[in-house]
Backbone of each chain as ProteinMPNN parsed JSONL, in Angstrom:
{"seq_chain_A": "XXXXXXXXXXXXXXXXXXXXXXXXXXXXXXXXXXXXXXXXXXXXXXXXXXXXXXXXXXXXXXXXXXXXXXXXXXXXXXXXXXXXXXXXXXXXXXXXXXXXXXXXXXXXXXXXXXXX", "coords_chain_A": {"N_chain_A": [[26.521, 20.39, 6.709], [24.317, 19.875, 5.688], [24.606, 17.748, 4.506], [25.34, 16.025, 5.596], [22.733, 15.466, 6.921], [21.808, 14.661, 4.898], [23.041, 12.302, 3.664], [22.479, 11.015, 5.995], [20.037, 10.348, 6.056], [19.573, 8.62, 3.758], [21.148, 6.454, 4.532], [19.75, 5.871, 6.82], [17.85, 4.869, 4.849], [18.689, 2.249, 3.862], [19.143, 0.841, 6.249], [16.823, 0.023, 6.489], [15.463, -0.754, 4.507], [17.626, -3.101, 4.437], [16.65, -4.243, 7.087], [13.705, -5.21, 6.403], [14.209, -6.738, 4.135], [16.175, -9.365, 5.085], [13.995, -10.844, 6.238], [12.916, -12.195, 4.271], [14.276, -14.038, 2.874], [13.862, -16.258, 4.76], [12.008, -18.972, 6.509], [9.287, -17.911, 7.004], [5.591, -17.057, 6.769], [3.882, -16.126, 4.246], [2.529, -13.762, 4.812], [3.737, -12.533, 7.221], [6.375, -12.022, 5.536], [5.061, -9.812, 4.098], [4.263, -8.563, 5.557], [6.209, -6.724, 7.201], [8.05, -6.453, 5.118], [6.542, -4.859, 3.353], [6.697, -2.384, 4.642], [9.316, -1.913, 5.91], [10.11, -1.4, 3.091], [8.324, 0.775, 2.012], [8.875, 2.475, 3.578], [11.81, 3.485, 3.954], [12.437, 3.658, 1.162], [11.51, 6.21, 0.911], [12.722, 7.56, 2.796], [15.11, 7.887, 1.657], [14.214, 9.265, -0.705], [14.123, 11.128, 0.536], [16.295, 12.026, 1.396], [17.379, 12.723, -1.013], [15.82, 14.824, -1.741], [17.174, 16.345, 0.289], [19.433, 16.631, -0.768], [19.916, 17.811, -3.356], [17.941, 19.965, -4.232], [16.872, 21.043, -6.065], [15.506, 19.299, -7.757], [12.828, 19.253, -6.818], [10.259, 18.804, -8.041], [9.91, 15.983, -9.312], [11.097, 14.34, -7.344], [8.764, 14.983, -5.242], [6.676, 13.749, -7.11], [7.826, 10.846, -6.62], [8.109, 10.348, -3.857], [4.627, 10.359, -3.683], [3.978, 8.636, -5.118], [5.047, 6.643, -4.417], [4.15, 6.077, -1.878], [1.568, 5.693, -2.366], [1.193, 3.585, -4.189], [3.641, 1.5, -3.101], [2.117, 0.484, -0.84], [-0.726, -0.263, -1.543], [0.061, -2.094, -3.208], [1.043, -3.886, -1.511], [-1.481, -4.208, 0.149], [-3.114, -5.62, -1.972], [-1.296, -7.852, -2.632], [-1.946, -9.075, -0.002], [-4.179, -9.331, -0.2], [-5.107, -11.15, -1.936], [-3.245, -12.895, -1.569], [-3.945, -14.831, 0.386], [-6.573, -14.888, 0.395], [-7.409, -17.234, -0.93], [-7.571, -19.078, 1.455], [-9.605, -18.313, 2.96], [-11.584, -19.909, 1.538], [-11.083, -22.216, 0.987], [-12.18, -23.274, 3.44], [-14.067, -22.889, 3.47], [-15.6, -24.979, 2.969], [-16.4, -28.813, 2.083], [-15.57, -29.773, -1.389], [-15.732, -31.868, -3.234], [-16.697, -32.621, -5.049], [-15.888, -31.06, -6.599], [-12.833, -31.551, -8.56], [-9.443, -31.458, -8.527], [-8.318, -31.103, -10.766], [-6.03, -31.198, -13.641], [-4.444, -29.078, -13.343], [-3.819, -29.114, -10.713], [-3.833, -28.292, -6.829], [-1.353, -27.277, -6.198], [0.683, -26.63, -8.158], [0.025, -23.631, -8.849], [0.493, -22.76, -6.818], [0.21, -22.503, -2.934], [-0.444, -19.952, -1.614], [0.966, -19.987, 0.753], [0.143, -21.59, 2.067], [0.405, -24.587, 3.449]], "CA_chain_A": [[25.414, 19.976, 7.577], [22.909, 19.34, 4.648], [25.145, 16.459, 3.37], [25.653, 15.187, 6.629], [21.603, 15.095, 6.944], [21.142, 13.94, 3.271], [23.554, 11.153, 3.861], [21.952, 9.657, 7.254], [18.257, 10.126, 5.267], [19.913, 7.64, 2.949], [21.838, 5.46, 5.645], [18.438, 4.959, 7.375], [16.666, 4.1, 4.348], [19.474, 1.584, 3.342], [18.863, 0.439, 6.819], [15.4, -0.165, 6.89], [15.732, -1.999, 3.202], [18.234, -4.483, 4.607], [16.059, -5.141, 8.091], [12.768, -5.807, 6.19], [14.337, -7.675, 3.018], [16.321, -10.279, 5.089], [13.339, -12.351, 6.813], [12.301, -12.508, 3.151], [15.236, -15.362, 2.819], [13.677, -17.156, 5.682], [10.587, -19.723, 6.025], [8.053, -17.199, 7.542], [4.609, -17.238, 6.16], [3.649, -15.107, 3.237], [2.223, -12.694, 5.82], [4.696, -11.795, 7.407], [7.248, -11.654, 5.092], [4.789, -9.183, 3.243], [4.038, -7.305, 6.315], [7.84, -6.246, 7.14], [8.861, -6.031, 3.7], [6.215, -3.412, 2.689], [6.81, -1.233, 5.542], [10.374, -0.966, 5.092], [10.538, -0.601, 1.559], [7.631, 2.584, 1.468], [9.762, 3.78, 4.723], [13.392, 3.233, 3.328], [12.809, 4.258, 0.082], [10.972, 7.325, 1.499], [13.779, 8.095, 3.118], [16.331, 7.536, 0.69], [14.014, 10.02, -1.368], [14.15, 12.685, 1.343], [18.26, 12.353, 1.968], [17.825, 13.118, -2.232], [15.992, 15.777, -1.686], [18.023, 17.439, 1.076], [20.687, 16.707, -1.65], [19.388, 18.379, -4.608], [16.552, 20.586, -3.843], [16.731, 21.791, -7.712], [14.929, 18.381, -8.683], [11.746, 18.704, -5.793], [9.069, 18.202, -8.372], [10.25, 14.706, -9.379], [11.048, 13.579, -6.112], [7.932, 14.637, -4.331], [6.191, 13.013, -7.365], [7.995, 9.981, -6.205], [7.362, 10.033, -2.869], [3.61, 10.493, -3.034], [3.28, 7.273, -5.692], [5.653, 5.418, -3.593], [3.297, 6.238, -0.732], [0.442, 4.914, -2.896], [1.441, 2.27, -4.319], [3.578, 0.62, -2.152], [0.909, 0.5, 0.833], [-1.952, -0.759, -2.063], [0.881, -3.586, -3.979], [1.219, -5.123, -0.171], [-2.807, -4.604, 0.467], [-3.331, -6.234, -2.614], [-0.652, -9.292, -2.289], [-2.284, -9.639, 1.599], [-5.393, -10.329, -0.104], [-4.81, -12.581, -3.093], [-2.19, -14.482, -0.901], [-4.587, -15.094, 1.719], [-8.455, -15.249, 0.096], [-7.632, -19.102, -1.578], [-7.22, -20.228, 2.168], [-11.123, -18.824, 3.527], [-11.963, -20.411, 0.316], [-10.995, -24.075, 1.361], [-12.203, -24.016, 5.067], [-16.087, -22.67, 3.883], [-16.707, -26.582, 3.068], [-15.311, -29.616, 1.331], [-15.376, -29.297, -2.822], [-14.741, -32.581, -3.046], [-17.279, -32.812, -6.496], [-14.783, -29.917, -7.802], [-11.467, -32.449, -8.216], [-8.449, -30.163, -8.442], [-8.202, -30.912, -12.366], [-4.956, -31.618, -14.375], [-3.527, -28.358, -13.069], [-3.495, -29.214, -9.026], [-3.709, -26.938, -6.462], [0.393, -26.989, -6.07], [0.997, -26.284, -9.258], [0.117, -22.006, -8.642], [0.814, -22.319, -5.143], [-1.176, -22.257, -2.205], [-1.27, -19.22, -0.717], [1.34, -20.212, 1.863], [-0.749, -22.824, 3.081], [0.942, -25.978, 3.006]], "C_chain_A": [[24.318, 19.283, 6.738], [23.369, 18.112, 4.338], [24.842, 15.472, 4.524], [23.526, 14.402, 6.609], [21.356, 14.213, 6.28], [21.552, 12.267, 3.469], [22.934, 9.929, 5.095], [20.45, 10.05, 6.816], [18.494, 8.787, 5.051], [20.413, 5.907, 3.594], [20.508, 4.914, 6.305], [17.399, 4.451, 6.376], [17.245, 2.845, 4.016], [19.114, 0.913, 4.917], [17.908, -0.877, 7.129], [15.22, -1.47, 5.424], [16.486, -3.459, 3.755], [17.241, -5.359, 5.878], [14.386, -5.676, 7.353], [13.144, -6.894, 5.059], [15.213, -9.039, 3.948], [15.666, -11.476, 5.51], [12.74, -12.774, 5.488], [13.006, -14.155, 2.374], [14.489, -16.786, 3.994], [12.308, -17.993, 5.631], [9.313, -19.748, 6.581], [6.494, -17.406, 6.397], [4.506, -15.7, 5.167], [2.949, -13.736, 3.391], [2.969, -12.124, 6.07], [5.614, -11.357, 6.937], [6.626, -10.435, 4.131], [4.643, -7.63, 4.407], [5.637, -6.307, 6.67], [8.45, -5.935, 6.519], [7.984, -4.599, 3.21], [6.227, -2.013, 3.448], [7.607, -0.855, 5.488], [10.839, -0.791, 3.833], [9.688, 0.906, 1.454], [8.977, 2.947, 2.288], [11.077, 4.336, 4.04], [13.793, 3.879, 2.248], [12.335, 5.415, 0.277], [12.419, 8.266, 1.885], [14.805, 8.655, 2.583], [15.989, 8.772, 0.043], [14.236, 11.373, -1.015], [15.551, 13.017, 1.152], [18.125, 12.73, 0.257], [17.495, 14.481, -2.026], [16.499, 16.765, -1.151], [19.325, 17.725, 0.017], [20.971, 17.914, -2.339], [18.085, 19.053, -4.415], [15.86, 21.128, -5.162], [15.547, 20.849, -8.321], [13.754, 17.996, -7.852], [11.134, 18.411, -6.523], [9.005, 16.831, -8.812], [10.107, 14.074, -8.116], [9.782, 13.485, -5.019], [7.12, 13.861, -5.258], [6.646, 11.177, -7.201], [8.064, 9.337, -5.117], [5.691, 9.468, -2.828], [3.379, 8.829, -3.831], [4.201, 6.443, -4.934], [5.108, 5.076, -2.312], [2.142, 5.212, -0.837], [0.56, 3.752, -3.198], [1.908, 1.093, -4.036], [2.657, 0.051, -1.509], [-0.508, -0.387, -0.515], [-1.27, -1.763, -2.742], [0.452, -4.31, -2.227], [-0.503, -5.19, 0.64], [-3.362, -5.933, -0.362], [-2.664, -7.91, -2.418], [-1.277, -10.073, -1.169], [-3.496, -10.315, 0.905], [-5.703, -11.556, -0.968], [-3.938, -13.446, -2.459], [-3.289, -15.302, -0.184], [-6.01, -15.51, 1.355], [-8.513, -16.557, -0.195], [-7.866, -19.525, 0.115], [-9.349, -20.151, 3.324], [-11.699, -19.58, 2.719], [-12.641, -21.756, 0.467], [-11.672, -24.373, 2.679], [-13.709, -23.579, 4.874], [-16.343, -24.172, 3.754], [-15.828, -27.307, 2.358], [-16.097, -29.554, 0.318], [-15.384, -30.139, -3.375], [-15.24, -32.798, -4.486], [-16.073, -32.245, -7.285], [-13.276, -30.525, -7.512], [-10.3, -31.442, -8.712], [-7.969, -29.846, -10.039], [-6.74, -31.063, -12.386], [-3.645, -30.448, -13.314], [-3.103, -28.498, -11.325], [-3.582, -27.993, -8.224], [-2.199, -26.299, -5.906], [0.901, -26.371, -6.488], [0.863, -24.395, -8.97], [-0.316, -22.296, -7.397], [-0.257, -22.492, -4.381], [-1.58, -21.567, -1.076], [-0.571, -19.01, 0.315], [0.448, -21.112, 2.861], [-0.849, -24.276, 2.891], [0.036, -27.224, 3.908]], "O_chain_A": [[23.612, 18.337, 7.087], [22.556, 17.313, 3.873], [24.252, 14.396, 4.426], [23.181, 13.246, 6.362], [20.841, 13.147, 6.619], [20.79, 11.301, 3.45], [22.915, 8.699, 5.135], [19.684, 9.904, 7.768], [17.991, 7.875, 5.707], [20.142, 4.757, 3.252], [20.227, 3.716, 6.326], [16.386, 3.826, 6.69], [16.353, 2.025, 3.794], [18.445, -0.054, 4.554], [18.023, -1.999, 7.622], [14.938, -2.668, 5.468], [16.059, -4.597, 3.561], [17.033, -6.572, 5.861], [13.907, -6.654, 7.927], [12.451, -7.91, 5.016], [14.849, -10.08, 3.402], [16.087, -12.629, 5.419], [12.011, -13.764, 5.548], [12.466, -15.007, 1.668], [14.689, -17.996, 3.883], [11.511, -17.708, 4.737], [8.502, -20.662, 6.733], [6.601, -17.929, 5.288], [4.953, -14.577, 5.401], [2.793, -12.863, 2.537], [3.225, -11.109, 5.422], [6.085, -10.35, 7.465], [7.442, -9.943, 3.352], [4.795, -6.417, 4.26], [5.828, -5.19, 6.191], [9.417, -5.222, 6.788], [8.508, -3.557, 2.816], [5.89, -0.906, 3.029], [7.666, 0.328, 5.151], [11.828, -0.126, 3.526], [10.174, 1.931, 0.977], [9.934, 3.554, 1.809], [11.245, 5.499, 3.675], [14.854, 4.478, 2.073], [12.97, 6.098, -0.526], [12.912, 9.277, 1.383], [15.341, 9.709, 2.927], [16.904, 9.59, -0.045], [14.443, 12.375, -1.699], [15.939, 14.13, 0.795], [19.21, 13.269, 0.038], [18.364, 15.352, -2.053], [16.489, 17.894, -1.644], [20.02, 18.741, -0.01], [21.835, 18.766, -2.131], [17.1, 18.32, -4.509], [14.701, 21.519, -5.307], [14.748, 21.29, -9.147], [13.403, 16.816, -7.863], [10.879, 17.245, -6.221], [7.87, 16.37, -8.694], [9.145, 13.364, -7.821], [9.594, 12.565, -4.222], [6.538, 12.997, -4.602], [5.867, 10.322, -7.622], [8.093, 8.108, -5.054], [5.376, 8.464, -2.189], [2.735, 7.95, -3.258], [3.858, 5.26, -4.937], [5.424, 4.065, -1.685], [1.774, 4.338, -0.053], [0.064, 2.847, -2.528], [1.395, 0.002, -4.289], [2.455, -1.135, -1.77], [-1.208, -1.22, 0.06], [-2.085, -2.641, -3.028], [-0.416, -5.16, -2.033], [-0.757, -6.013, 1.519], [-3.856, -6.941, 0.143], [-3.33, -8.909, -2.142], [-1.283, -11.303, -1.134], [-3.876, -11.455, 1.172], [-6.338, -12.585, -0.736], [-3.865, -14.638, -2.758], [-3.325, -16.523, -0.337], [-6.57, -16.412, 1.978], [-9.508, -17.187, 0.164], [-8.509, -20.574, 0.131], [-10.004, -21.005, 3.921], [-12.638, -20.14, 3.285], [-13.755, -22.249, 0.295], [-11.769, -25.538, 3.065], [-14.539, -23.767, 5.763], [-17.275, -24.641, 4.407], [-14.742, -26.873, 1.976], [-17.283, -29.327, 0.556], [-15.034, -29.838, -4.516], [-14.367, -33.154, -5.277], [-15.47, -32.729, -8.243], [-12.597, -30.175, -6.546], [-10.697, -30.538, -9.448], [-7.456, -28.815, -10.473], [-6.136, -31.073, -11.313], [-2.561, -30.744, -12.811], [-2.102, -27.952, -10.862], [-3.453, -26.865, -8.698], [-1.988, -25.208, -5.376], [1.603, -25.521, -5.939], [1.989, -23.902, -8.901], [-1.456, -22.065, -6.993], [-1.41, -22.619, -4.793], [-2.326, -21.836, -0.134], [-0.944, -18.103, 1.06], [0.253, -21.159, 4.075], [-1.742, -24.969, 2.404], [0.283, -28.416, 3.73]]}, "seq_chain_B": "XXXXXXXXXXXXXXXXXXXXXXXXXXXXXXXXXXXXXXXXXXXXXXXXXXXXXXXXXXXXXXXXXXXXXXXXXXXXXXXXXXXXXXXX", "coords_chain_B": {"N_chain_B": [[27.855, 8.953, -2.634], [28.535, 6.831, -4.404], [28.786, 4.543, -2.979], [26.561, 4.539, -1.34], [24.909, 3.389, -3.807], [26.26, 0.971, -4.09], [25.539, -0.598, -1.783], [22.779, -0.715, -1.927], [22.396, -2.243, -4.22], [23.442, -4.257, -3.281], [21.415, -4.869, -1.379], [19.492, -5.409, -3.28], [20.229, -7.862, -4.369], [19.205, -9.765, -2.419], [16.235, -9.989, -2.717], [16.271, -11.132, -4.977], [17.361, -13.385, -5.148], [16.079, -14.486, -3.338], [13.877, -15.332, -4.907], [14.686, -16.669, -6.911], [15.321, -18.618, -5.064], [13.189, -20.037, -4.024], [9.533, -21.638, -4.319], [6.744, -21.347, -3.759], [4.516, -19.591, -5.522], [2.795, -16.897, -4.185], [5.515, -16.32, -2.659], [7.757, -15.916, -4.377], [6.768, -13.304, -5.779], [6.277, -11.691, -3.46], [9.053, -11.262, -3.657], [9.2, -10.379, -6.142], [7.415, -7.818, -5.912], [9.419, -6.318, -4.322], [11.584, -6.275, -5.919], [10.888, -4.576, -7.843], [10.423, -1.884, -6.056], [13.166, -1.298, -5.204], [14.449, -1.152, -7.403], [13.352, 1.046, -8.998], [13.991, 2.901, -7.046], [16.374, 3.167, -7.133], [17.142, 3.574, -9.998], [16.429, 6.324, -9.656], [18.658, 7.415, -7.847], [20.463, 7.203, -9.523], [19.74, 8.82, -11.671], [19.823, 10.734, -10.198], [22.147, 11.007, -9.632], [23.721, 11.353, -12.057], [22.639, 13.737, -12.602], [20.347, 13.704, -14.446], [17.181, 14.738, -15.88], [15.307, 12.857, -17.19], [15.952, 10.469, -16.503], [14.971, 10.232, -14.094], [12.3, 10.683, -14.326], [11.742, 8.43, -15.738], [12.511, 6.377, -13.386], [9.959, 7.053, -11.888], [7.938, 6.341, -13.59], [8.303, 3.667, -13.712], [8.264, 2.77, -10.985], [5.78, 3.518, -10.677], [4.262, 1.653, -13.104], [5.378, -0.538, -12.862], [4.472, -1.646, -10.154], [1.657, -1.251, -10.147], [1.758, -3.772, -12.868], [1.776, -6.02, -11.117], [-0.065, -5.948, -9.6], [-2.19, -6.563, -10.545], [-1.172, -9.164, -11.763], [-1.349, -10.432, -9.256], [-3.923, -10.578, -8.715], [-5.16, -12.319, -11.227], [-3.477, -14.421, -10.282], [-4.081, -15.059, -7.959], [-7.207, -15.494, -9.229], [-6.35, -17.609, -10.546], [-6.406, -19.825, -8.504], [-8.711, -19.904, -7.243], [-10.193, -21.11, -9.429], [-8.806, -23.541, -9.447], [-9.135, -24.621, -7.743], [-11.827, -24.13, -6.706], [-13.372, -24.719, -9.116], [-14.874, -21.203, -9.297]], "CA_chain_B": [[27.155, 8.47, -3.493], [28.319, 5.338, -5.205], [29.158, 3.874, -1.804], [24.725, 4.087, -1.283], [24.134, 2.463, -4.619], [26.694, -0.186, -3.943], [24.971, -0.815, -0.885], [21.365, -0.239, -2.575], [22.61, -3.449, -5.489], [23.34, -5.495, -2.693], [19.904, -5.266, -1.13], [18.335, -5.686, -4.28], [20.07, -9.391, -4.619], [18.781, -10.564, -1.727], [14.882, -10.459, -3.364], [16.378, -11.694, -6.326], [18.245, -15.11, -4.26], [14.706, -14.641, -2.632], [12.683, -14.911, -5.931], [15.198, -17.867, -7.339], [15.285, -20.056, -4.516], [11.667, -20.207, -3.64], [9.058, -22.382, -4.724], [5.675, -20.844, -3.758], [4.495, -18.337, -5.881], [3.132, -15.775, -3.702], [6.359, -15.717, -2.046], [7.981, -15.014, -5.459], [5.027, -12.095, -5.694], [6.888, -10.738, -2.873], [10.372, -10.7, -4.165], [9.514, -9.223, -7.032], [7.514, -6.432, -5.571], [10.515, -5.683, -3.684], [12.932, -5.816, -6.664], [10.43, -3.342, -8.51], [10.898, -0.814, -5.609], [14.307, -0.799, -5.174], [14.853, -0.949, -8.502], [12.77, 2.415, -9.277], [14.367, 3.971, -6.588], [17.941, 3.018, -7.526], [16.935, 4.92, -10.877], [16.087, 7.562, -9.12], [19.597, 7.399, -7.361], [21.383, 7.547, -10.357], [19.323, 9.802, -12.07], [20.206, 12.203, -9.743], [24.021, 11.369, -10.049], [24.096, 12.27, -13.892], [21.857, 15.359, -13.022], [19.502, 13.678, -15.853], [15.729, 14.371, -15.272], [14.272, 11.877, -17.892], [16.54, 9.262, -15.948], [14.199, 10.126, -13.265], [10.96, 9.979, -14.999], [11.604, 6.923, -15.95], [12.183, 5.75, -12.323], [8.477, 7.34, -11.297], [7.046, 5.81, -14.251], [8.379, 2.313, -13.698], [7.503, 2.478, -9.583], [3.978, 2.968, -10.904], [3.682, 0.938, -13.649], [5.895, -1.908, -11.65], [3.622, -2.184, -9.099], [0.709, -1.78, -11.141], [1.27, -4.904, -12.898], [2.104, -6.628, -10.187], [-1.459, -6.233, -9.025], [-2.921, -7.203, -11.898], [-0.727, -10.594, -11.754], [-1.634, -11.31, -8.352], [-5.279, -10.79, -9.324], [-5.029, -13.423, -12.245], [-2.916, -16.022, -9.868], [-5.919, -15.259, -6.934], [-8.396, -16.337, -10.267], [-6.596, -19.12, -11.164], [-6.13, -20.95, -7.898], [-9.998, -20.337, -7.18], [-10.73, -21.85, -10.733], [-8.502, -24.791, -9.671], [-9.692, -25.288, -6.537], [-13.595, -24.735, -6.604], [-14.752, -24.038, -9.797], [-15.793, -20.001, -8.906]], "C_chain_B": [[27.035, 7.066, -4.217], [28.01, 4.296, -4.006], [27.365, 3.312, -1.704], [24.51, 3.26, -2.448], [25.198, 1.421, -4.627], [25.923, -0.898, -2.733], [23.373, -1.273, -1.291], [21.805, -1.959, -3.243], [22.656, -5.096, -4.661], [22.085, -5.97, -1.833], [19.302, -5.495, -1.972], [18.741, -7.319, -4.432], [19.381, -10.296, -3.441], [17.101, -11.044, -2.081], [15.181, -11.4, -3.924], [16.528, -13.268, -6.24], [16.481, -15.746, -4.04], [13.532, -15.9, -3.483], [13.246, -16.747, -7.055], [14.87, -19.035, -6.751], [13.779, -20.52, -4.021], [10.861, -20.339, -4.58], [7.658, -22.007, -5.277], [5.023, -19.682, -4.456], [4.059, -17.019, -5.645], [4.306, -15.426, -2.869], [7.223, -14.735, -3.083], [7.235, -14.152, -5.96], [5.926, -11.643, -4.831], [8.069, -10.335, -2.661], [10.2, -9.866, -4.863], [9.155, -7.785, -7.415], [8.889, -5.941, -4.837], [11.146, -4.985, -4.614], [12.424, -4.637, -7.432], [10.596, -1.714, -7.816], [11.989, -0.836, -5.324], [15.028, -1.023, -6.661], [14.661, 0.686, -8.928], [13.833, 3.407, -8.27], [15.831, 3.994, -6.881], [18.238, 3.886, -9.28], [16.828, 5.941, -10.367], [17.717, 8.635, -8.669], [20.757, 8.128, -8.476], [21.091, 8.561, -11.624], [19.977, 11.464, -11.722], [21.932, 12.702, -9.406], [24.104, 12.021, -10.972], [23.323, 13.574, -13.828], [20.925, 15.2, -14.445], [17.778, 13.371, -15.662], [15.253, 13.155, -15.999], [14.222, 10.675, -17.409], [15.08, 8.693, -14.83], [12.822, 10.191, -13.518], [10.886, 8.868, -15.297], [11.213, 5.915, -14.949], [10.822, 5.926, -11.796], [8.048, 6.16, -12.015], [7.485, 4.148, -14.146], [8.299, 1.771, -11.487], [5.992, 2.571, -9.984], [3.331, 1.842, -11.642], [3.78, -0.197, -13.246], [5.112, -2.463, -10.715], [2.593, -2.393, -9.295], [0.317, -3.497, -12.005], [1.256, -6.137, -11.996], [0.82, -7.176, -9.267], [-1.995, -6.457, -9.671], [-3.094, -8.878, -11.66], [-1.046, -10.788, -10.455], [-3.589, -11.251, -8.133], [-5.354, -12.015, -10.236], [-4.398, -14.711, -11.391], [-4.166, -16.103, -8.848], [-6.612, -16.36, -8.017], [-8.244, -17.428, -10.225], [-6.624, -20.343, -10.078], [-7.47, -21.033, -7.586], [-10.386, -21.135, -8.167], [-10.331, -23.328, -9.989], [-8.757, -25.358, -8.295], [-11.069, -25.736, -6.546], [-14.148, -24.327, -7.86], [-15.532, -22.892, -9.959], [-15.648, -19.402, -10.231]], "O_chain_B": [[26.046, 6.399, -4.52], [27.161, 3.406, -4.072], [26.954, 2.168, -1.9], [23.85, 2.255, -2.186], [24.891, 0.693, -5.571], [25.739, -2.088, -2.989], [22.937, -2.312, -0.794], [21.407, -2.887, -2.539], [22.303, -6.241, -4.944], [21.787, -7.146, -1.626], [18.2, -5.929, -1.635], [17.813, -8.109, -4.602], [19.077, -11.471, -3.648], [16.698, -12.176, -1.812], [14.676, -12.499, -3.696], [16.028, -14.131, -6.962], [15.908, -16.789, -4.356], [12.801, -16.795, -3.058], [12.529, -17.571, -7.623], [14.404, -20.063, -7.242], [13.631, -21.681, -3.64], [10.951, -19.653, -5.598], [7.258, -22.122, -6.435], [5.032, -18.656, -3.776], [4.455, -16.062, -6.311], [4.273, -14.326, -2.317], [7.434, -13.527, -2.983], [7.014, -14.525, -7.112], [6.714, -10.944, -5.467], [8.404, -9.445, -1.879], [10.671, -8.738, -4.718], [9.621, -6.964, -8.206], [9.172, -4.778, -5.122], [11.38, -3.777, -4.609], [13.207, -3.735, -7.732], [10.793, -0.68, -8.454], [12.043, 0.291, -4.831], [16.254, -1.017, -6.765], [15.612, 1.437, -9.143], [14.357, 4.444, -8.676], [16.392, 5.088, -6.808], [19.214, 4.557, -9.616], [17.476, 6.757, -11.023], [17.963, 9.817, -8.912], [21.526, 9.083, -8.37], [21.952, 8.998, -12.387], [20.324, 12.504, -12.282], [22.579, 13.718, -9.153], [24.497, 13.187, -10.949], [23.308, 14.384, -14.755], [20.747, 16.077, -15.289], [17.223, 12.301, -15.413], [14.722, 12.328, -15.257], [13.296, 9.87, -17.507], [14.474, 7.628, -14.709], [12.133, 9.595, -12.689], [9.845, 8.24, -15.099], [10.348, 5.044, -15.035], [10.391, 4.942, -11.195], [7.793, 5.108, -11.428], [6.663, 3.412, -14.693], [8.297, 0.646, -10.988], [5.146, 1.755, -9.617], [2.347, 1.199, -11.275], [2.83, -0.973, -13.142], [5.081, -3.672, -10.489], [2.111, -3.454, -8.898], [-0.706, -4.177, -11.929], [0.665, -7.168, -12.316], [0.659, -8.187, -8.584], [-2.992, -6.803, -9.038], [-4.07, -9.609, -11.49], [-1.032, -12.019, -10.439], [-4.24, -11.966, -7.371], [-5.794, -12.945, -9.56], [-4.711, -15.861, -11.7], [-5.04, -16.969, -8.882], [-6.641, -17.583, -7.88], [-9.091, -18.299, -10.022], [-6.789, -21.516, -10.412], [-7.836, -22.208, -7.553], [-11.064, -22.077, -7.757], [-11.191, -24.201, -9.874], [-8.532, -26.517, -7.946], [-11.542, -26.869, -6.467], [-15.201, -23.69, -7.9], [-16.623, -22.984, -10.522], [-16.218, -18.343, -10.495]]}, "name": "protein", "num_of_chains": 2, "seq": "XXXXXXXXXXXXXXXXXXXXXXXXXXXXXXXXXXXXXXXXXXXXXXXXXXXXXXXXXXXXXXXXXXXXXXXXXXXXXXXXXXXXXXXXXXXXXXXXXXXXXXXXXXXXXXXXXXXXXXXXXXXXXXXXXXXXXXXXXXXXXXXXXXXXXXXXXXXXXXXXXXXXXXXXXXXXXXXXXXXXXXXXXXXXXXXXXXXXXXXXXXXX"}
């Protein structure tokens, strides 16, 4: 019964990994592909961690320490990406810059933000 | 068991395809957070095959530090596209 559990922990986090990582192939905006992706990776791998621990219950203090930073850090990597993807584009629309010329390096050159 | 981390290897290439074929660099920013968590946790995986804790310290300590720099570097690319845009 435990395996059976452990195993569909794992099955739904393997799930949840494949439905948020494949719009990541596709030519969604850097939003969305961040919003979908960081939800099922905490979830998925969450999961994955639980179906371990139903596994192995011998090795909880590891695993809940890898839950709780996978909790954390996930959820604050995809806060963070939302806002460095996204701050260049209020940036450009407070006014035109036009004194400040984009210099040698362009603004192409390190991307823009998803904002073609 | 293996069956999940065969499964697990093949979600991790799809970042990776992700992280190759794409141009923009916060999109590659969000491959390679990906590949950092399913990487960590795929340590974790096999950690707990071999029954080897350190395996699995390792995986904690490289989901934290992984993501860690990760925010760092998308701090520094933020900087530099303000620099090269306006001058801030």
């Amino acid at each position: 019964m435990i395996d059976i559990l452990s195993y569909g922990c794992m099955g739904i986090g393997l799930l949840f990994w494949f439905w948020g990582t494949f719009p990541l192939v596709g030519k969604r905006s850097v939003l969305f592909k961040l919003h979908s992706l960081s939800v099922s990776d905490t979830l998925g791998s969450m999961s994955i961690v639980v179906g371990l621990l139903l596994k192995i219950p011998s090795e909880w203090p590891l695993l809940v320490l890898a839950l709780i930073s996978l909790a954390i850090w996930n959820t604050v990597l995809g806060y963070v990406l939302a806002y460095c993807s996204s701050s260049g584009n209020e940036i450009s629309e407070v006014g035109d810059r036009s004194e400040y010329s984009a210099g040698e390096y362009g603004v192409s050159e390190y991307g823009t933000g998803g904002y073609e | 068991m293996n069956i999940v981390l065969i499964a697990m290897i093949l979600a991790l290439l799809i970042p990776i395809y992700e992280a190759w074929q794409d141009d923009d660099v916060w999109q590659k920013m969000l491959a390679f957070a990906s590949i950092a968590t399913k990487t960590s946790i795929m340590i974790l995986i096999v950690s707990i095959l071999r029954d080897d804790w350190m395996i699995g310290v390792v995986g904690v300590i490289i989901l934290s530090v992984g993501n860690a720099a990760l925010m760092l570097l998308a701090h520094v690319i933020k900087r530099l596209n303000d620099v090269s845009r306006g001058g801030l």
